[in-house]
N, C-alpha and C positions, 0 to 999 in steps of 0.2 A: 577517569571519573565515571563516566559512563554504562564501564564493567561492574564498579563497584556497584551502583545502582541497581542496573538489572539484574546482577546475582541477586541483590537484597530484594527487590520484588519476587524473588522469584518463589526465593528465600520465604517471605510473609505472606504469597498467597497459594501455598503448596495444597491447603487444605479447600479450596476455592476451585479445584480443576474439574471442569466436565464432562460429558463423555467424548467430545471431540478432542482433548486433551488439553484445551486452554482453560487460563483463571482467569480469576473477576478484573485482574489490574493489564492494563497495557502500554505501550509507550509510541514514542511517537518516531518514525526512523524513517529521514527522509532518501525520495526516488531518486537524490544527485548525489546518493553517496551508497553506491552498489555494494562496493567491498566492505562496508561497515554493515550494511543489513545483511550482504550475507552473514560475515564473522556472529551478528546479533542472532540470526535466526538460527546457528547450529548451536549458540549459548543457552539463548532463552526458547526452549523447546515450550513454553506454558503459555508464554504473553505474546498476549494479540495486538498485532501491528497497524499502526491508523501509518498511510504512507501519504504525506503532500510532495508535492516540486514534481510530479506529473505532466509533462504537455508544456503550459507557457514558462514554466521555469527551467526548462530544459532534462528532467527526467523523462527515461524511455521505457517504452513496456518491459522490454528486457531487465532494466534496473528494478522498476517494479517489482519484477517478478522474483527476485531476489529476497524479497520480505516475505513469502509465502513458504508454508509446508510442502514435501513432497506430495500431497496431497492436494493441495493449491486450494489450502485453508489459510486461516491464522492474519491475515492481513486485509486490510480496506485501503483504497487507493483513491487517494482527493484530487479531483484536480478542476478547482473553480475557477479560476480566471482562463483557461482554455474553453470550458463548457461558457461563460456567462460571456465572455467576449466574444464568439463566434462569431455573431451577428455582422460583423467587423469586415469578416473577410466574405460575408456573402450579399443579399440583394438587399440585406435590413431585416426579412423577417428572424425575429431572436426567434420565436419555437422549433421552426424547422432547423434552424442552425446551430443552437441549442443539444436540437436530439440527433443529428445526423455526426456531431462532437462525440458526443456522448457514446452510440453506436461503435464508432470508429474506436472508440478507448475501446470499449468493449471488446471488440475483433482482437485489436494488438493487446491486450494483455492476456485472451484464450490463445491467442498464436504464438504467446511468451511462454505461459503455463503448457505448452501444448497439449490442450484439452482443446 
């Protein structure tokens, strides 16, 4: 079912693509199913991927990294309850743990994309 859709996106928003090569519509294709975002990402070369299941759901940069263009575009990578519960695992302050989260996404999904 899922095929069927993304063709059909892809399908109605052919006219919508930018110069980076995506269109106005995107889908949503999560971080704990790698071999599906790949299979998704050599289908739908136009739609931009929003990826949640990041960090506390058990997605990895690696899986991640699977939603993105060989150019290591086309995809955004959510991962709120990892960043918003940090505080959890350090001394209580949420900002420094927070951003020290967030940082650390950052490294392991540039050390996925290797950029």
């Amino acid at each position: 079912m899922y095929t069927v859709i993304g063709d059909l996106m892809e399908e109605i928003s052919k006219d919508t693509i930018d110069k980076y090569g995506y269109s106005c519509v995107g889908a949503v294709v999560g971080a704990t199913y790698p071999e599906e975002a790949e299979f998704l990402r050599n289908r739908l070369k136009s739609t931009f991927f929003l990826v949640p299941g990041y960090g506390a759901q058990g997605g990895s940069a690696e899986n991640a990294a699977k939603s993105f263009d060989e150019n290591g575009r086309g995809a955004i990578v959510n991962s709120s309850r990892a960043i918003i519960a940090a505080w959890k695992k350090s001394d209580g302050d949420y900002k420094t743990a927070a951003r020290e989260e967030a940082l650390k996404m950052q490294d392991e999904l540039r050390r996925a994309l290797s950029f």
